[in-house]
C-alpha positions as CSV (number, residue, x, y, z in Angstrom):
1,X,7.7,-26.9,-0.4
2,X,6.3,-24.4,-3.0
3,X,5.4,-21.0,-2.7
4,X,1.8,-22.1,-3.2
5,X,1.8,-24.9,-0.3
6,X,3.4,-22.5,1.6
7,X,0.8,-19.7,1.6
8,X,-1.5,-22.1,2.4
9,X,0.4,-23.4,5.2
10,X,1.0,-19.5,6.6
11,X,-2.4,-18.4,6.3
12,X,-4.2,-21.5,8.1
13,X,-2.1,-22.0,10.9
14,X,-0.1,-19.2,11.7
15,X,-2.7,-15.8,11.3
16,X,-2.5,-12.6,9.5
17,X,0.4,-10.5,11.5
18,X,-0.3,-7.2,12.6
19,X,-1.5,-5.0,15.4
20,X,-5.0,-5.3,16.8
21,X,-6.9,-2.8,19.1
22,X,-9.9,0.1,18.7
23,X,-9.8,2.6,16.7
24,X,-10.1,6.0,19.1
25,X,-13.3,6.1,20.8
26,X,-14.3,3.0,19.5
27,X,-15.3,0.1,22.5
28,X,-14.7,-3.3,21.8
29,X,-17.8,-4.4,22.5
30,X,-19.1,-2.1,19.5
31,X,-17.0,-3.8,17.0
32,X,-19.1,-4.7,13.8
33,X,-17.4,-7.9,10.9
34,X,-17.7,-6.8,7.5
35,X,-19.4,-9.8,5.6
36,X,-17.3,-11.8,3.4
37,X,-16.7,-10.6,-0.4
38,X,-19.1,-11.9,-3.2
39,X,-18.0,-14.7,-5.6
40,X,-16.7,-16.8,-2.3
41,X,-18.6,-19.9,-1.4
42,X,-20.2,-20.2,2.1
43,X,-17.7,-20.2,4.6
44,X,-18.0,-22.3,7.6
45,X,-18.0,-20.0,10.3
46,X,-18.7,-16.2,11.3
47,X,-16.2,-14.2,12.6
48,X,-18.0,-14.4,16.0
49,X,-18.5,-18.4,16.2
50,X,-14.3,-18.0,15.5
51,X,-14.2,-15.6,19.0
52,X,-16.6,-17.7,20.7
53,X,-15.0,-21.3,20.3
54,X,-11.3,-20.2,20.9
55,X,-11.6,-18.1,24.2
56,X,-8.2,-17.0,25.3
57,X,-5.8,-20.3,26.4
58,X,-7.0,-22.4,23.5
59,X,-4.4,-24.6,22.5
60,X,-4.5,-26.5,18.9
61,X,-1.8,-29.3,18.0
62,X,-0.9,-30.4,14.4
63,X,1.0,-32.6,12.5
64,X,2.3,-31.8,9.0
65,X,3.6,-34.1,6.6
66,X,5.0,-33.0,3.5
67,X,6.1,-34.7,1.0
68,X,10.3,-35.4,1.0
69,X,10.3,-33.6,4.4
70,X,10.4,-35.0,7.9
71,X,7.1,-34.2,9.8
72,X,6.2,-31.4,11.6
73,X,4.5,-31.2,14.8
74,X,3.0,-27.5,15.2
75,X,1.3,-26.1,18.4
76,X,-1.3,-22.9,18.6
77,X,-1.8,-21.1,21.8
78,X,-4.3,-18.6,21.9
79,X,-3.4,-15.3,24.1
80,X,-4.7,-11.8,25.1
81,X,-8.3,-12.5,23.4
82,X,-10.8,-9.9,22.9
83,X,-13.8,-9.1,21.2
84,X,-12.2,-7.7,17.9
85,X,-9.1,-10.4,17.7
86,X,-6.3,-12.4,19.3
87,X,-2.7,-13.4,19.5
88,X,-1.5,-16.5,19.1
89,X,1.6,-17.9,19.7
90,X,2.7,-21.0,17.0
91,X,5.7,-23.0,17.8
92,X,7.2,-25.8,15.3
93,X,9.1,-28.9,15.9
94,X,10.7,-30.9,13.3
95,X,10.3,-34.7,14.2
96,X,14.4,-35.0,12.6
97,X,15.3,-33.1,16.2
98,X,16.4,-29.1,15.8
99,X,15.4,-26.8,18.1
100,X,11.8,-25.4,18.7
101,X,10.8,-22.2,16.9
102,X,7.8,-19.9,18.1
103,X,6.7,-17.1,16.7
104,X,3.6,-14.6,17.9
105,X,1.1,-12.9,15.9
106,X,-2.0,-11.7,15.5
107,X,-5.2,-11.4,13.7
108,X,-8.8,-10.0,13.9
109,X,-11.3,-12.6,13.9
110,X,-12.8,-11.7,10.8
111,X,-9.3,-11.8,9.2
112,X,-9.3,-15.6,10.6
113,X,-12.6,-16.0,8.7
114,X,-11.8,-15.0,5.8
115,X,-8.5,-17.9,5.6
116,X,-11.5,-20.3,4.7
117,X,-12.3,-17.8,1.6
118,X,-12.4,-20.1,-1.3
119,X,-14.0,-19.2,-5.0
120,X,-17.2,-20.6,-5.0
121,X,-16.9,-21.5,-8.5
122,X,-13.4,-23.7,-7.8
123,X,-15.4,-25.3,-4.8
124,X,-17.4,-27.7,-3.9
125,X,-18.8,-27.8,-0.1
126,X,-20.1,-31.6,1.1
127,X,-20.6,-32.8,4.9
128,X,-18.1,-35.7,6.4
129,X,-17.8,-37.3,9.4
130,X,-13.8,-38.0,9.9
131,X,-11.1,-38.9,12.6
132,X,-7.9,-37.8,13.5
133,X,-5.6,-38.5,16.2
134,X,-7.8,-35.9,18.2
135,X,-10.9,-37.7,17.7
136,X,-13.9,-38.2,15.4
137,X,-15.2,-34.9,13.9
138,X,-18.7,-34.2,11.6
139,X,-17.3,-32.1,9.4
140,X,-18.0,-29.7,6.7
141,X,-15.4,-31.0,3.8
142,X,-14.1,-28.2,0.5
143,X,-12.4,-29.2,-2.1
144,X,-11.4,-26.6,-3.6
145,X,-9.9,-27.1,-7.4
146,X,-6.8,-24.4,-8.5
147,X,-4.8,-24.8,-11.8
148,X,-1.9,-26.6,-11.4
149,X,1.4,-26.8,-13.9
150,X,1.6,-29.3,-16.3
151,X,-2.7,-29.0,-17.0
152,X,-2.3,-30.8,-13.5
153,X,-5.1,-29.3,-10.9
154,X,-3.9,-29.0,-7.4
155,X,-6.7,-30.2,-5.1
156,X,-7.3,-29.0,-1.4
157,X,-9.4,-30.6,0.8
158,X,-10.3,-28.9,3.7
159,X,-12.4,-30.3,6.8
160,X,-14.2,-27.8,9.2
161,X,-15.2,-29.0,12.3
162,X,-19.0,-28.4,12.1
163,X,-19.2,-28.0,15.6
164,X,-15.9,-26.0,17.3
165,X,-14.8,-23.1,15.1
166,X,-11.2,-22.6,14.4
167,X,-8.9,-24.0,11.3
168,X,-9.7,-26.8,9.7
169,X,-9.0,-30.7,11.8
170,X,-7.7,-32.1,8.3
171,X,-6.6,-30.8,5.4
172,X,-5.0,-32.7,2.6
173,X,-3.5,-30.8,-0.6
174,X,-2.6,-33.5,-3.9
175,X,-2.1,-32.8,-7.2
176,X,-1.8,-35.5,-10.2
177,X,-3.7,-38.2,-6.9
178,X,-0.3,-37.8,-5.2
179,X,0.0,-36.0,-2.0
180,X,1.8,-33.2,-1.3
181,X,0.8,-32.4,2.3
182,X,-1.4,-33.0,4.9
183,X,-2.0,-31.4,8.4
184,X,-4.1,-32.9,10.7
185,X,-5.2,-32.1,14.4
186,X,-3.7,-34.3,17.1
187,X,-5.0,-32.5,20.3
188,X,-7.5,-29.5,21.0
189,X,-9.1,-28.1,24.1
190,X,-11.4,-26.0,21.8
191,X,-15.3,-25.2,22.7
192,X,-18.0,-25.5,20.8
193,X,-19.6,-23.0,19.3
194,X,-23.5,-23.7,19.5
């Protein structure tokens, strides 16, 4: 896998590791989410629908594909939630056997927000309705155009659920109209949001 598909992978599914809590004297319930940067395109959640539609024991389940490699099957637990962020704990399973590895991190909920930070002028934002093994979904879909080698663009498509917060229920990365990965959701318990 390349560095690139790799980032992607980290960032989306796994969560920005490192330690969570209040600052001294601050309450949790006084936590404030900086807006976004400028120059990004309209993300498709806040920081609080992210809190509100994964309540601590939300459980995600994915399958990855990648080109050349056996599947992946990937699990997301959410644990120890509170008002300013969460852990989660990811385990992977290779399909070709090999034991399970989990791993445990955690993130603010604005630093969850920001993973679906894409340059507005690379990205195009459209509505979709889509399924996966974990049902039908109306979805808000990104493509999102990067340079690629050979004057090849890499294209990532992205689909938010437009109703449960959380990472995306499909996303598909090609380059050249060949696929080089896709993850899609296979089982949620999830809430929605509105």
């Amino acid at each position: 896998m390349s560095n690139h598909l790799a980032r992607i992978l980290l960032a989306l599914t796994v969560g920005l590791a490192g330690c969570f809590g209040p600052s001294s004297g601050q309450r949790y319930d006084d936590v404030t989410f900086p807006p976004p940067p400028a120059g990004i395109a309209p993300q498709p959640y806040t920081a609080e629908e992210i809190r509100a539609s994964n309540p601590e024991g939300t459980f995600c389940e994915y399958r990855i594909s990648q080109a050349g490699m056996a599947p992946i099957a990937q699990s997301i637990q959410w644990t120890e939630c509170n008002s300013l962020g969460c852990a989660m704990v990811t385990t992977l399973v290779n399909d070709g056997g090999g034991k399970p590895r989990s791993e445990r991190t955690t993130a603010r909920w604005d630093e969850l927000r920001d993973h679906a930070s894409f340059p507005a002028a690379l990205t195009v934002r459209t509505e979709e309705l889509i399924a996966t093994p974990a049902g039908r979904f109306a979805c808000w879909r990104y493509d999102v155009r990067r340079p690629g080698q050979d004057a090849q663009p890499v294209i990532e498509r992205y689909w938010f659920d437009a109703r449960r917060a959380g990472s995306p229920v499909l996303m598909v990365v090609e380059q050249a109209r060949v696929e080089l990965m896709r993850m899609e959701l296979t089982a949620t318990n999830r809430t929605e949001f509105r």
